[in-house]
C-alpha positions as CSV (number, residue, x, y, z in Angstrom):
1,X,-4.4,-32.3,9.9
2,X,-7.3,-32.5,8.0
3,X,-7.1,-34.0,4.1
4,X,-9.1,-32.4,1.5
5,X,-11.8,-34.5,-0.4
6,X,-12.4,-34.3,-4.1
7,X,-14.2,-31.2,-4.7
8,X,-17.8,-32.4,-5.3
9,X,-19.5,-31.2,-8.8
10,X,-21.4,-27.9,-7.9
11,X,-25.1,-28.1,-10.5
12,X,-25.5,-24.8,-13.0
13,X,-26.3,-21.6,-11.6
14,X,-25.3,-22.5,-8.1
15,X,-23.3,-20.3,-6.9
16,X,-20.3,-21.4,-4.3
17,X,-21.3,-21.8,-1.1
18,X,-25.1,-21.4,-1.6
19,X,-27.4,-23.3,0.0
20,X,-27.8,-26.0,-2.2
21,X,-24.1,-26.9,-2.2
22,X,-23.5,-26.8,1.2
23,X,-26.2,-30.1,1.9
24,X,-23.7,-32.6,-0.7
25,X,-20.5,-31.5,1.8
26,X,-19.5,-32.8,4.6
27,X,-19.9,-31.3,8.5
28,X,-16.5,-31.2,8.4
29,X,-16.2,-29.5,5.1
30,X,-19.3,-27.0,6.3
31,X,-17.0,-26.5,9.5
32,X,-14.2,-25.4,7.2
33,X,-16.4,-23.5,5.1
34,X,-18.4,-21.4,7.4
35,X,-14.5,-20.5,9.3
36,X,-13.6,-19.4,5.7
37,X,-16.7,-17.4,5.0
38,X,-16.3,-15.8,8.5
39,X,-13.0,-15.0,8.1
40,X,-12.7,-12.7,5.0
41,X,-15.3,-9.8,6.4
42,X,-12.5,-9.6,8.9
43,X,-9.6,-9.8,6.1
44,X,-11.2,-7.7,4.2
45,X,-11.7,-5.3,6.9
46,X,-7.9,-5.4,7.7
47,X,-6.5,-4.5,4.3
48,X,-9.2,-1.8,4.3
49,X,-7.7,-0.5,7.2
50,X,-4.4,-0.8,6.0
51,X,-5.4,1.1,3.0
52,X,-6.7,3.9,4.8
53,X,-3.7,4.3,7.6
54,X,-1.4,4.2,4.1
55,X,-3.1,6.6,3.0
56,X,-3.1,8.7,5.6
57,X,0.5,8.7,5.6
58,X,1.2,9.6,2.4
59,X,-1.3,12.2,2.7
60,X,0.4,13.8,5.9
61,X,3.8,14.1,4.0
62,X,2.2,16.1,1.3
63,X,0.8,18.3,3.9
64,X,4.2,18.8,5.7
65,X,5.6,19.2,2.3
66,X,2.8,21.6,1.0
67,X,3.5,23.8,4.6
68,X,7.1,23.9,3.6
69,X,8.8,21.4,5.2
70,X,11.0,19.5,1.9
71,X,11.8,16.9,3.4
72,X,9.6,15.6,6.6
73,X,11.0,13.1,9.2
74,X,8.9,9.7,9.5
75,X,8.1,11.3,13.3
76,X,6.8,14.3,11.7
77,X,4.6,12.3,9.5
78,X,3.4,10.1,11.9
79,X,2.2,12.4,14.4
80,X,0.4,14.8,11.1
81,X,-0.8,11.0,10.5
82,X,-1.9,9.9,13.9
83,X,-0.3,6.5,12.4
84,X,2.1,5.1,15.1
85,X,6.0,5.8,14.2
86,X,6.4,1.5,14.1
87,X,3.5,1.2,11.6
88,X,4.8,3.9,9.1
89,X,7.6,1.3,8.6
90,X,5.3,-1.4,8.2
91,X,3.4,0.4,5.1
92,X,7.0,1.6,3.8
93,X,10.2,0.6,3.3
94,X,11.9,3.4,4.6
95,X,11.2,7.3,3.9
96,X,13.0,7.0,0.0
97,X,9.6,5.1,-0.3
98,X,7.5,6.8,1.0
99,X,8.5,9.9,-1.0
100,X,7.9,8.4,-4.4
101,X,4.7,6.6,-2.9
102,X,3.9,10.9,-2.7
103,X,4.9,12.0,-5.5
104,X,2.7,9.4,-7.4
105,X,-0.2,10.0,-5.4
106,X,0.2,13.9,-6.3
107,X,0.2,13.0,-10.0
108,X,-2.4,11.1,-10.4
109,X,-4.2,13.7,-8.4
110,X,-2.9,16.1,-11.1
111,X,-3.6,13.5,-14.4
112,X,-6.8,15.6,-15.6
113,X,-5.0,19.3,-15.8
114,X,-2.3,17.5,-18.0
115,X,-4.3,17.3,-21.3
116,X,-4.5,20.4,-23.3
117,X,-7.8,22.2,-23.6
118,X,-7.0,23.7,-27.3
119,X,-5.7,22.4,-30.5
120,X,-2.6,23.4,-32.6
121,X,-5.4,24.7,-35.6
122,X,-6.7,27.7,-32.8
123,X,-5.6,31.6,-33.5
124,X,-2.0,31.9,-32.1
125,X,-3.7,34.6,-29.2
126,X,-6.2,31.6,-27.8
127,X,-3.6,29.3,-28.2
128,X,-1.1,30.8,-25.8
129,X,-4.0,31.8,-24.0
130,X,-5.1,28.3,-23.0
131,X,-1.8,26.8,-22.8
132,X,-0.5,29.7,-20.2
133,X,-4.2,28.9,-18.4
134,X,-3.9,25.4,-18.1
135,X,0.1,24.9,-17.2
136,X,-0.4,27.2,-14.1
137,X,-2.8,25.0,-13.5
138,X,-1.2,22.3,-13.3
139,X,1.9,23.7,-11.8
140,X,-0.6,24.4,-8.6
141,X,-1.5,21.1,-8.2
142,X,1.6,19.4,-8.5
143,X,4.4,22.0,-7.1
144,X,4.7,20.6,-3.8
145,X,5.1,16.8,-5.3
146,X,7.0,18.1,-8.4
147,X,9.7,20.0,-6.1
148,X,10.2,17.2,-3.8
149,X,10.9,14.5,-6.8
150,X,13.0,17.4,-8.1
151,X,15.2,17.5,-4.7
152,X,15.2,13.8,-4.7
153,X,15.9,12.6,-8.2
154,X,19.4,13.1,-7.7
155,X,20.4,10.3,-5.4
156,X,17.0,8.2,-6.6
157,X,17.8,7.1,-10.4
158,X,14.1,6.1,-11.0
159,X,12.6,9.6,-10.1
160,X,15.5,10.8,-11.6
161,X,14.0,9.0,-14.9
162,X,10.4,9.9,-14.1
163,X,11.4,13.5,-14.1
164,X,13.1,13.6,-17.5
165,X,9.8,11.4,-19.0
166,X,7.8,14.0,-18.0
167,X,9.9,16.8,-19.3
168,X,10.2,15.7,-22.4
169,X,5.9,14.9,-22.2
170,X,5.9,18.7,-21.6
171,X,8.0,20.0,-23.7
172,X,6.1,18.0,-26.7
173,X,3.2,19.5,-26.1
174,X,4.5,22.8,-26.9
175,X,5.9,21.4,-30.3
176,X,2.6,19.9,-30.5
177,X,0.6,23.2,-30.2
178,X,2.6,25.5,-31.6
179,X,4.4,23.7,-34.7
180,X,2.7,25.9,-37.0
181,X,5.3,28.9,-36.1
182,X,8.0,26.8,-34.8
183,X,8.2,25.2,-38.6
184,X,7.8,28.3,-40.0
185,X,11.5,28.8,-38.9
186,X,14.7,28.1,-39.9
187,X,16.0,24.9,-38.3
188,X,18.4,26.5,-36.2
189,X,16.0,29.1,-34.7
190,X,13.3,26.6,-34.5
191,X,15.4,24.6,-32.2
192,X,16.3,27.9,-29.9
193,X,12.7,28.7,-29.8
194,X,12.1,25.3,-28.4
195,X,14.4,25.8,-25.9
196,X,13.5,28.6,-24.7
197,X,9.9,28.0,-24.6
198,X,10.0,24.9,-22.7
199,X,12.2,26.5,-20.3
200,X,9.7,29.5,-19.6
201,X,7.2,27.6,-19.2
202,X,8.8,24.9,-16.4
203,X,7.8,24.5,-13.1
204,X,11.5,26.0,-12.5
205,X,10.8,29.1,-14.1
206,X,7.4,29.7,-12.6
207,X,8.6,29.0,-9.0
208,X,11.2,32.2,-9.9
209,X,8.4,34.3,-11.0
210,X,6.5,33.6,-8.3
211,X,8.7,32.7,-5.5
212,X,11.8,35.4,-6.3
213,X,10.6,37.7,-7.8
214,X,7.4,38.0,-6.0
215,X,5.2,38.3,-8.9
216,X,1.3,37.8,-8.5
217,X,-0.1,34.8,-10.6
218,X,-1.7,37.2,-12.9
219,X,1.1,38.8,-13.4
220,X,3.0,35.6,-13.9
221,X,0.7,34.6,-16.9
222,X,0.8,38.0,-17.8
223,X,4.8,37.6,-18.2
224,X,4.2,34.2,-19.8
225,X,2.1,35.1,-22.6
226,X,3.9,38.4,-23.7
227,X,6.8,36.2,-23.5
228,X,5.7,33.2,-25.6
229,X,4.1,35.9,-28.0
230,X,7.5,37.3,-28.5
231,X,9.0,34.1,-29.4
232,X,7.0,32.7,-31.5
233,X,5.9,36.1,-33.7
234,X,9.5,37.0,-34.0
C-alpha cells in the first residue's frame, strides 16, 4: 500500500497538475497522478452514459404513456428504451420510481407555460382570453404526466402532496387574475365563484370536454370563456 506524502506547496497561478507541479513530485506521485488524470475522461464518460440511458427510460414511459398506455410495465419500457430490462432497475428503484422520476421530467418540461401572460389590471375580455389561451396550453404539455400522478397519488402520499401543491398554485392564479370581480362579490358568492372556476378550468374538466364529450379544442376554449364570462359578470 502506498502512504501519502505531505502535499507539497503548489506556487500562484499554477494550476493542479500543470507542468510545473508535476517536476517537485515524486515518480511515484506522477504514477498516481497520471492513473488519476486518465481515469476521470473515462468516469466521466460513464455517468454521461448513465445519464443518457436514464434518460431514455424515463423518456420511453412518457411515450407509452402519451400513446395510451397508463401504466407501462418495466419490459415495455425497456424495449421503447432499447435499455436492457436488468439496467432499468439499476437507474430505478422499482417502477413507483420511475413514474415520479416522469412526472418531474414532464413538469419541468411544462415550467414556462405555467406563468401567466396577462395581469389582473387587463379588460375582463383579454383577461379570460389569455388565461383560457395559456391553461390549454399547458394542459397539452403536461396531460399525459398530470394523468398518470393523478392515477398514482393515491397509493403514493408524496405525489399525492405534489398534486394538491399544484392545485392550490392553480387555483391562485385565478384569484390572482380575476380578484377584481371575485371582490366585487359578496363573500359567500365570491367563494362559489371560486369554486367553480377553478373546477372549469382543471385538467379534469378539460379531459371531459375533450375526451367525453368530443368537443374540438376550439370549441373547448370556446365553452371555457363563455363560461368564465358568465361567472364572473353575473
Amino acid at each position: 500500500m502506498r502512504t501519502a506524502s505531505p502535499a507539497t506547496p503548489r506556487p500562484a497561478g499554477v494550476a493542479p497538475g500543470s507542468a510545473d507541479q508535476r517536476g517537485d513530485l515524486t515518480n511515484e506521485q506522477q504514477d498516481d497522478q497520471q492513473d488519476d488524470e486518465a481515469a476521470a475522461p473515462r468516469e466521466d464518460g460513464r455517468h454521461a452514459r448513465r445519464d443518457r440511458n436514464k434518460y431514455a427510460v424515463v423518456d420511453a414511459y412518457l411515450e407509452l404513456v402519451r400513446d395510451g398506455n397508463p401504466r407501462p410495465s418495466i419490459a415495455e419500457v425497456a424495449d421503447r428504451s432499447g435499455v436492457s430490462h436488468r439496467s432499468v432497475f439499476r437507474y430505478f428503484a422499482d417502477k413507483d420510481e420511475l413514474a415520479r422520476t416522469a412526472i418531474e421530467r414532464q413538469l419541468a418540461v411544462a415550467a414556462p407555460l405555467v406563468p401567466l401572460t396577462v395581469g389582473p389590471g387587463a379588460p375582463l375580455s383579454e383577461r379570460i382570453e389569455r388565461f383560457v389561451e395559456r391553461r390549454l396550453e399547458l394542459f397539452a404539455v403536461v396531460a399525459p404526466a398530470a394523468r398518470l400522478s393523478r392515477s398514482l397519488a393515491a397509493l403514493q402520499p408524496v405525489l399525492a402532496n405534489e398534486l394538491k401543491v399544484t392545485r392550490a398554485f392553480l387555483r391562485s392564479q385565478i384569484r390572482h387574475l380575476f380578484r377584481a370581480e371575485l371582490d366585487a362579490m359578496d363573500p359567500a358568492e365570491r367563494t362559489s365563484a371560486l369554486a367553480a372556476l377553478d373546477a372549469l378550468c382543471s385538467l379534469e374538466a378539460v379531459d371531459l370536454m375533450r375526451l367525453d364529450q368530443e368537443l374540438s379544442a376550439a370549441d373547448t376554449a370556446t365553452t371555457l370563456r363563455w363560461s368564465m364570462a358568465k361567472l364572473l359578470t353575473n
